[in-house]
MARTI-239389 format. One record per residue (C-alpha): x negated, y, z; residue in one letter; residue number from 1. Coordinates in steps of 0.02 Angstrom, whole numbers, plus 50000, padded with zeros to 5 digits. Layout:
<sites>
east_north_up_res_n
X_Y_Z_A_NUM
...
</sites>
This chain:
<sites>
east_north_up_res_n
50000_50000_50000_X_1
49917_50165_49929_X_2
49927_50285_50076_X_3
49824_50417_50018_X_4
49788_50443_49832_X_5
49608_50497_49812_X_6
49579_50633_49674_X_7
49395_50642_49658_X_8
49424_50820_49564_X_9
49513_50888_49690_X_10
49457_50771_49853_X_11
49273_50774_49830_X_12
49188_50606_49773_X_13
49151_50555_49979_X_14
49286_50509_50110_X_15
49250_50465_50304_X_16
49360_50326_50391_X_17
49365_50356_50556_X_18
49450_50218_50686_X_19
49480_50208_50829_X_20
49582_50081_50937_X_21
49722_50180_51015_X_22
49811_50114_51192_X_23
49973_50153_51201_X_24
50008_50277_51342_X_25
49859_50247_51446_X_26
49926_50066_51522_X_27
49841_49957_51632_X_28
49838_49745_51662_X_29
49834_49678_51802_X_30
49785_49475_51806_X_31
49792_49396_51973_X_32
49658_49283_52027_X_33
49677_49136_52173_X_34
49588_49007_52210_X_35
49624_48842_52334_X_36
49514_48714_52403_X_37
49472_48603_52540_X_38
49296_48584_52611_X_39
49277_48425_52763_X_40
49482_48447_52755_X_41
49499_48621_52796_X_42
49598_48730_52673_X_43
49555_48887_52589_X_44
49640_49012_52493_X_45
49537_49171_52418_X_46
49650_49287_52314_X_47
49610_49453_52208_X_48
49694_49552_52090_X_49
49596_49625_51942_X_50
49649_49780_51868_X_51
49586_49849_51664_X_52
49638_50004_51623_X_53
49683_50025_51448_X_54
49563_50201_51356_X_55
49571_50213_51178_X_56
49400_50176_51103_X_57
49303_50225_50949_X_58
49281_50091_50845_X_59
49160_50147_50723_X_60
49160_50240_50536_X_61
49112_50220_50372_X_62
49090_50352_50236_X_63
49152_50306_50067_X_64
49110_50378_49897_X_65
49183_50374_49760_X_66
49089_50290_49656_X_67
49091_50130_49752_X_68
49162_49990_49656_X_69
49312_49981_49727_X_70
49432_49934_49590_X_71
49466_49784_49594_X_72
49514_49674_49770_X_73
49419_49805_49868_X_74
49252_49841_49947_X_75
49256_49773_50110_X_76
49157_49893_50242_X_77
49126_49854_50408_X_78
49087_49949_50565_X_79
49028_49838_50678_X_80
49192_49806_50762_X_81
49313_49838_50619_X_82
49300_49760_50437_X_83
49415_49814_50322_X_84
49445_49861_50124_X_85
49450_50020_50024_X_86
49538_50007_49828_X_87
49525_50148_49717_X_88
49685_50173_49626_X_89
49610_50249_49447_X_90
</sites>
């Protein structure tokens, strides 16, 4: 799906994707922990809660140009964390 057509005329013959992984509304997990056991038939019980906060985080760019061959399937670019495909529409 073409979201932004790219006039290289008009646009300039570079573009920067930018991403970033966005958390909705700042939310936090919480993921209980417990743990049971008997040692010599006494019984213990150890219990914790952990608690990750949701940030967004930058997840890396990639400067395109135009004159990549990307007219076909795509270029596939990669970040480090995020891979993903750019198709010029000619």
């Amino acid at each position: 799906m073409e979201i932004f057509h790219w006039l290289p005329d008009t646009n300039g013959d570079k573009m920067i994707y930018y991403w970033i992984e966005d958390d909705k509304d700042g939310l936090s997990v919480e993921v209980p922990l417990s743990v049971s056991l008997k040692i010599k038939g006494v019984g213990i019980s150890l219990g914790a809660t952990l608690k990750f906060s949701a940030k967004d985080e930058a997840c890396g760019s990639s400067i395109i140009s135009y004159c990549d061959p990307a007219n076909t399937p795509g270029t596939e670019y990669n970040t480090g964390r995020v891979k993903f495909k750019v198709r010029h529409l000619d």
